[in-house]
C-alpha positions as CSV (number, residue, x, y, z in Angstrom):
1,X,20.1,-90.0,-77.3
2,X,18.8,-88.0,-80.3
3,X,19.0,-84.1,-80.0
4,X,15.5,-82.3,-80.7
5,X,15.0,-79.1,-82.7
6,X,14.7,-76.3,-81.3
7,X,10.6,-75.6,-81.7
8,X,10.2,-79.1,-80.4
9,X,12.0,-78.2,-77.3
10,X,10.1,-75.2,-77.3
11,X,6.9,-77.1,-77.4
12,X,7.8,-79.5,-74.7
13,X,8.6,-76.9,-72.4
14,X,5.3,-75.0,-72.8
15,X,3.7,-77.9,-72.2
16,X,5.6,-78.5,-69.1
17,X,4.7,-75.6,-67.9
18,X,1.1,-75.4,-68.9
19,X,0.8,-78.5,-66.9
20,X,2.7,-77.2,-63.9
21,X,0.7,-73.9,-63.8
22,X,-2.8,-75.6,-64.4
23,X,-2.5,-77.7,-61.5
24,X,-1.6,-74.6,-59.2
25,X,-4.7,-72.7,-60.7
26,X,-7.6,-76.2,-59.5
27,X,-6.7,-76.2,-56.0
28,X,-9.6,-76.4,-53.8
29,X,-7.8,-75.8,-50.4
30,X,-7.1,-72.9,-48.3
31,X,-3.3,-71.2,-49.0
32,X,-1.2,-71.9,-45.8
33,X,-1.1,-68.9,-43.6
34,X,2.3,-67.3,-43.3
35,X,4.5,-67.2,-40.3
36,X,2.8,-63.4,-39.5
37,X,-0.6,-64.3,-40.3
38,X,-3.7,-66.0,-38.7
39,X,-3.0,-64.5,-35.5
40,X,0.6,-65.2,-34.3
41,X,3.0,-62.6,-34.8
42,X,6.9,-61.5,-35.4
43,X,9.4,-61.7,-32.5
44,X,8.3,-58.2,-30.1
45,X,5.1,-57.8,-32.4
46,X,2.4,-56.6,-29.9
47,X,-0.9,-57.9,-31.2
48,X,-3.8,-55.6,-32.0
49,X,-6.1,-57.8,-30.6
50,X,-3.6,-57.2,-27.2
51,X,-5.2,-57.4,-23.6
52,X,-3.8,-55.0,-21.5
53,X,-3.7,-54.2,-17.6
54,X,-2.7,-51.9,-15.7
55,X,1.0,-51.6,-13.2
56,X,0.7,-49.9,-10.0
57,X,3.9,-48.3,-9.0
58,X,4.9,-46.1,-6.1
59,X,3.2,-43.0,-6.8
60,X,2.4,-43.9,-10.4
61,X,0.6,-46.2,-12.7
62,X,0.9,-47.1,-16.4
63,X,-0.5,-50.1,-18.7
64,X,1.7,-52.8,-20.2
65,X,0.3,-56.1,-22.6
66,X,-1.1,-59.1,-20.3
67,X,1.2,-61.9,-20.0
68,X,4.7,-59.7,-20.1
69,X,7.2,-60.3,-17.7
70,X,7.2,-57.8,-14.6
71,X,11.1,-57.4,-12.6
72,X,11.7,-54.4,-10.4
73,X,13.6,-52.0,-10.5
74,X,15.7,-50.0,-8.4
75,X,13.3,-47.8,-6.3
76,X,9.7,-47.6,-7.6
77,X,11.2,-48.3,-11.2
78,X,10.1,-51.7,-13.1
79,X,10.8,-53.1,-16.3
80,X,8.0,-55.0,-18.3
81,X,8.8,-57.2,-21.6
82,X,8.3,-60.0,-24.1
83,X,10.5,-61.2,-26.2
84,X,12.4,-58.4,-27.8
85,X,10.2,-55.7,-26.6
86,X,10.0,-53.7,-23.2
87,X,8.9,-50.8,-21.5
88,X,11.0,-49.3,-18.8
89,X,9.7,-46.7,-15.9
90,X,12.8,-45.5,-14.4
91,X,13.1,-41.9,-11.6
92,X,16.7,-39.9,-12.4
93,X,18.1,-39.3,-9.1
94,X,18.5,-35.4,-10.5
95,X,14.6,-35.1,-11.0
96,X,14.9,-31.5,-9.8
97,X,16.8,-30.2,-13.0
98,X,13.8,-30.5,-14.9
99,X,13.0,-33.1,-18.0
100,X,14.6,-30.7,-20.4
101,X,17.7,-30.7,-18.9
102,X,17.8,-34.6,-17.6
103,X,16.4,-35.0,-21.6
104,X,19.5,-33.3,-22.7
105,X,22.0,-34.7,-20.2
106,X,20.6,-38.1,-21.0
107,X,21.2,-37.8,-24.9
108,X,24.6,-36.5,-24.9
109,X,25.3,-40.0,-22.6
110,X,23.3,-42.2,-24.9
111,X,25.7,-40.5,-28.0
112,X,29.0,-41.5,-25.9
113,X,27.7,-44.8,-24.4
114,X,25.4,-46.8,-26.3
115,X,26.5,-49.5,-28.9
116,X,25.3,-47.9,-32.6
117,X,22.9,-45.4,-31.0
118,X,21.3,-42.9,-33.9
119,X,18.7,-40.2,-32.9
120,X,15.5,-40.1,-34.6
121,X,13.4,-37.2,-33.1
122,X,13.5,-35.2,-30.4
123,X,10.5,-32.9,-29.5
124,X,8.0,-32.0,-26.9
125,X,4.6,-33.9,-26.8
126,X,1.7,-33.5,-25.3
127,X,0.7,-36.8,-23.1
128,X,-2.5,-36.8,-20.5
129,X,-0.1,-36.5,-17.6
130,X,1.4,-33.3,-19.1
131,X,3.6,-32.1,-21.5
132,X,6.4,-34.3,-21.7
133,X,10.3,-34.2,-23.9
134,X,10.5,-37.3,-26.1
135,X,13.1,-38.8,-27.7
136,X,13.3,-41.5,-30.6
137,X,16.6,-43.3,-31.3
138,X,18.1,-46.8,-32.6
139,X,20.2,-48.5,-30.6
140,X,21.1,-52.1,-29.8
141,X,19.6,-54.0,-27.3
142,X,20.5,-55.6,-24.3
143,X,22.5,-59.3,-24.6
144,X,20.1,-62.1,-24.6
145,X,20.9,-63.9,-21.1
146,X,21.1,-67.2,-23.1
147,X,22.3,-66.5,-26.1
148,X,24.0,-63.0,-25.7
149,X,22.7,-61.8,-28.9
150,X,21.6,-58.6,-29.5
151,X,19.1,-56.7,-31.8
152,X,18.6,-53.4,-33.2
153,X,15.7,-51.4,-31.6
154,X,14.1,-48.6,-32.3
155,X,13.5,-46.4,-28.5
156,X,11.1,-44.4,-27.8
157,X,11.8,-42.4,-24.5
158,X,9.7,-40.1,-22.4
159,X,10.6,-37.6,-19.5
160,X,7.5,-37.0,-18.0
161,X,7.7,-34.2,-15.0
162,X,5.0,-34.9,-11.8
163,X,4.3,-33.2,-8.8
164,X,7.5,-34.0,-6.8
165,X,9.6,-36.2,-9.2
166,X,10.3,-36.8,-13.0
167,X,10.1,-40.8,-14.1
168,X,11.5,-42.0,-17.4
169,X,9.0,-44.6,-19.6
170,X,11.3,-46.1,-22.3
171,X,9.3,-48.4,-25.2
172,X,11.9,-50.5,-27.3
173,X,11.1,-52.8,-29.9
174,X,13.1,-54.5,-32.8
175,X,13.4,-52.9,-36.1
176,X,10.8,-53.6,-38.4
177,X,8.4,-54.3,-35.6
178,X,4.9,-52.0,-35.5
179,X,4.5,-51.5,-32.4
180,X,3.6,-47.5,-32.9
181,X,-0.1,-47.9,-31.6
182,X,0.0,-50.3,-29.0
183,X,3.4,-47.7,-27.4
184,X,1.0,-44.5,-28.0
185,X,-1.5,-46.7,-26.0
186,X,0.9,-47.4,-23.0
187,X,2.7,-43.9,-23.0
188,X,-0.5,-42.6,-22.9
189,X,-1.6,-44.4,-19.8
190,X,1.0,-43.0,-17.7
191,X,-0.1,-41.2,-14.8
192,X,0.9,-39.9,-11.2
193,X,-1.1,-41.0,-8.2
């Protein structure tokens, strides 16, 4: 085997590559759509093009995405998810203590209890069923019940005070999933009966 010089080794290799790179420049057909595009979406991602209706609880109603899985809860609470994400509509026995308080309590037993839990906001907002306290933290979620893993979430919680009770509504979703509009859209939707 005979060794080339360097500039002929050099000229091979452009060529090389000339060739590779012109062939990638002719193609006629469409690039192949990546995992997130053309219409199917990441684990928990709710599409924008999302259908939703809307849950009718005791006393209360609230939207959730078409096709999620409804379980009830204990008393008029439910749970609705897919996937990795859920919503959560849940009435504190101590109700009567006000949503500032059962906000507070809440927290400091989400700091002591909850695997990795990190607090991202905490404010008041304003929501069309009245002001409510809201709370934003990271957390992990509950074990898979097949293959007991679990994911980091990002929580959205509101205390939301009606005429003779206070109900919970907790949004989670994975990390990196953009759920923001389609949670505003169901937090939103809350409203007593």
């Amino acid at each position: 085997m005979t060794r080339l010089g360097t500039s002929a080794t050099a000229i091979i290799l452009a060529l090389a590559c000339a060739g590779v790179f012109a062939g990638c420049g002719s193609s006629t057909s469409a690039p192949t759509p990546s995992p997130t595009t053309a219409g199917s979406t990441t684990a928990g991602d709710i599409p924008d093009t999302a259908s939703y209706v809307t849950y009718r609880g005791s006393g209360y109603s609230v939207k959730y995405v078409e096709g999620w899985i409804i379980q009830q809860g204990s008393g008029a609470g439910v749970t609705i998810s897919d996937k990795d994400s859920s919503e959560t509509v849940n009435f504190p026995a101590t109700s009567s203590a006000g949503q500032g308080a059962i906000a507070a309590a809440d927290l400091k037993g989400l700091r002591i209890h909850a695997p990795q839990f990190h607090l991202l906001a905490s404010r008041t907002v304003s929501l069309p069923s009245g002001q409510a306290s809201y709370i934003q933290y990271r957390n992990l979620s509950p074990p898979d019940p097949v293959t007991t893993k679990r994911v980091t979430v990002i929580v959205d919680r509101y205390y939301i005070s009606g005429p003779h009770k206070l109900a919970t509504l907790t949004l989670a979703t994975p990390v990196g999933v953009d759920n923001v509009d389609a949670f505003r859209l169901i937090a939103r939707s809350f409203a007593w009966k």
